[in-house]
C-alpha positions in Angstrom: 36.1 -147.0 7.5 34.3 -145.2 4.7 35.1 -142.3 2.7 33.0 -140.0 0.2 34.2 -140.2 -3.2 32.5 -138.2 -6.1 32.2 -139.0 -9.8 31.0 -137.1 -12.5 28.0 -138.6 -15.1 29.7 -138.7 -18.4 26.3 -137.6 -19.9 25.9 -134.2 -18.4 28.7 -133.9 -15.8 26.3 -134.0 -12.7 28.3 -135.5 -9.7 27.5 -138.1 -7.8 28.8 -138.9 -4.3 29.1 -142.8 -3.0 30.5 -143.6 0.5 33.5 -146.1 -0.4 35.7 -148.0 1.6 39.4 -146.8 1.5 40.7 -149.1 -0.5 39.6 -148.5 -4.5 39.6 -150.8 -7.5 37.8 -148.2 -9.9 38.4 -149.4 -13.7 36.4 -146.5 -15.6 32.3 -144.4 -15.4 31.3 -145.3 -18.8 27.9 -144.3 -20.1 27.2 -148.1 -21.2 28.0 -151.3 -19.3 31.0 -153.3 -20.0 30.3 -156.6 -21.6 30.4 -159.3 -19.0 30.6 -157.2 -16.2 27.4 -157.1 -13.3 25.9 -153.8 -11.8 24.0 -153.7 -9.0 22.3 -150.3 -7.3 24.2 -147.9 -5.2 21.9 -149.4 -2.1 23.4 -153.3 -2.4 26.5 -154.2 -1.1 29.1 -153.6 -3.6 32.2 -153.7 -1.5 32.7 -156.3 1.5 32.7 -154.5 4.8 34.7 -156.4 7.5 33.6 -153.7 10.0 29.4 -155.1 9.5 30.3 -158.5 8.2 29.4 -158.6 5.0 30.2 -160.2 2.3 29.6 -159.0 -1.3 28.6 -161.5 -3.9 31.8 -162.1 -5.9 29.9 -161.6 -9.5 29.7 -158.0 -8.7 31.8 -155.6 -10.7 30.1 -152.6 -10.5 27.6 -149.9 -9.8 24.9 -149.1 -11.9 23.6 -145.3 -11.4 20.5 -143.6 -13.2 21.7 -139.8 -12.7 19.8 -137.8 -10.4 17.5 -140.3 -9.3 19.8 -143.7 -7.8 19.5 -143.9 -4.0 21.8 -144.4 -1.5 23.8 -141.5 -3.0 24.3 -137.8 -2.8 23.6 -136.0 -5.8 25.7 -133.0 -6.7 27.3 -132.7 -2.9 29.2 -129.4 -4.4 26.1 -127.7 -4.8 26.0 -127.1 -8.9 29.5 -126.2 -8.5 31.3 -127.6 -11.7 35.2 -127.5 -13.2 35.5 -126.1 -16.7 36.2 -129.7 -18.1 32.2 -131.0 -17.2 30.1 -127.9 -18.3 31.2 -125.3 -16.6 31.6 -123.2 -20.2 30.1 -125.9 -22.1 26.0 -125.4 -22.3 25.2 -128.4 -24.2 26.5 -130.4 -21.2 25.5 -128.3 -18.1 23.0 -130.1 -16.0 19.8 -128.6 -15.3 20.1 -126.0 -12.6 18.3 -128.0 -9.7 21.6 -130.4 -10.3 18.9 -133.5 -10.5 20.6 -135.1 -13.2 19.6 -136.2 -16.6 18.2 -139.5 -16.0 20.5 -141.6 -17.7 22.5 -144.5 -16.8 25.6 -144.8 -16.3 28.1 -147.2 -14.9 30.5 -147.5 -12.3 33.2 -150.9 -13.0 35.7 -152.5 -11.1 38.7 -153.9 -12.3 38.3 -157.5 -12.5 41.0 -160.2 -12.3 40.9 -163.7 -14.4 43.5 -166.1 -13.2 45.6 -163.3 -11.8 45.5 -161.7 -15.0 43.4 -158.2 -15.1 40.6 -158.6 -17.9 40.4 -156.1 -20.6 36.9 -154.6 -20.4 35.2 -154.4 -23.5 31.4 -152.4 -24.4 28.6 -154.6 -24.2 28.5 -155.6 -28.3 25.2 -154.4 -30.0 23.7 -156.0 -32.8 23.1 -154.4 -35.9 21.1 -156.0 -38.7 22.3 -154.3 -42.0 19.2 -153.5 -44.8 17.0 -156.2 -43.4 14.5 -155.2 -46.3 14.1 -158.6 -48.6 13.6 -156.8 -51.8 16.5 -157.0 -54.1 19.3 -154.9 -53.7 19.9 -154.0 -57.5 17.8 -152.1 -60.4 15.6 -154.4 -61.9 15.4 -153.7 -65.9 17.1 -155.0 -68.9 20.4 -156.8 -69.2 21.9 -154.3 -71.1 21.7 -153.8 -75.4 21.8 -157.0 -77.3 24.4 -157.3 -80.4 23.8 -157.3 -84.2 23.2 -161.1 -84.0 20.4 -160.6 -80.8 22.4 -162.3 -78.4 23.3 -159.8 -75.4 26.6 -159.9 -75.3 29.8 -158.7 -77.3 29.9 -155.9 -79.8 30.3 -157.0 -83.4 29.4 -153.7 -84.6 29.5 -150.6 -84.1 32.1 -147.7 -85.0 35.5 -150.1 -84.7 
């Protein structure tokens, strides 16, 4: 047996409704996927379903949405009706008015289990290549002033 369940797009709060079985391993809806962890479209089999025997693939830990326009789900079942907490008074979040999403991704994980031991999901790591430019990273220019005897270091003279 299946039962709606609703989650909200953490981009602009649209809902999303997904018919789930009643049994729920939900770990988080994140707006990036969770490093090692494998989406797949609300339309593939996600969840094994004894009733219509099948079985999922067991590297599936999730569902991958693109708000407003995945299939297989309903899209804002409440009919633009949102709580305070996902737009309602916040106008930099609210959805457009046709409640057809933003067209972002987002994801839905699982909690996953390692030799009985629940994994800790972590963000998919990004690279970052810090001032890639190859030019130098200091002033070019003289050493600094040179002393009474021309070498550039020390201070022989002066005031002291």
């Amino acid at each position: 047996m299946s039962y709606p369940v609703t989650y909200y797009c953490p981009h602009c709060g649209t809902l999303v409704e997904l018919e789930r079985d009643g049994y729920l391993a939900d770990k988080s809806v994140t707006p990036f996927p969770l490093e090692g962890w494998t989406y797949v479209a609300p339309t593939e089999p996600f969840e094994d379903d004894a009733d219509a025997d099948v079985d999922i693939d067991a590297d599936v830990d999730g569902v991958r949405f693109v708000c407003g326009e995945s299939d297989g789900v309903e899209w804002d079942p409440h009919d633009g009706v949102r709580g305070s907490d996902v737009g309602g008074d916040e106008p930099y979040r609210e959805p457009d008015a046709a409640g057809t999403g933003c067209g972002e991704p987002f994801y839905l994980s699982f909690v996953r289990y390692e030799d009985g031991r629940e994994i800790d999901p972590r963000p998919e790591s990004e690279s970052v290549e810090i001032d890639p430019d190859p030019r130098p990273s200091g002033p070019r220019g003289p050493s600094g002033p040179s002393g009474p005897d021309g070498s550039g270091g020390g201070s022989d003279g002066g005031f002291w």
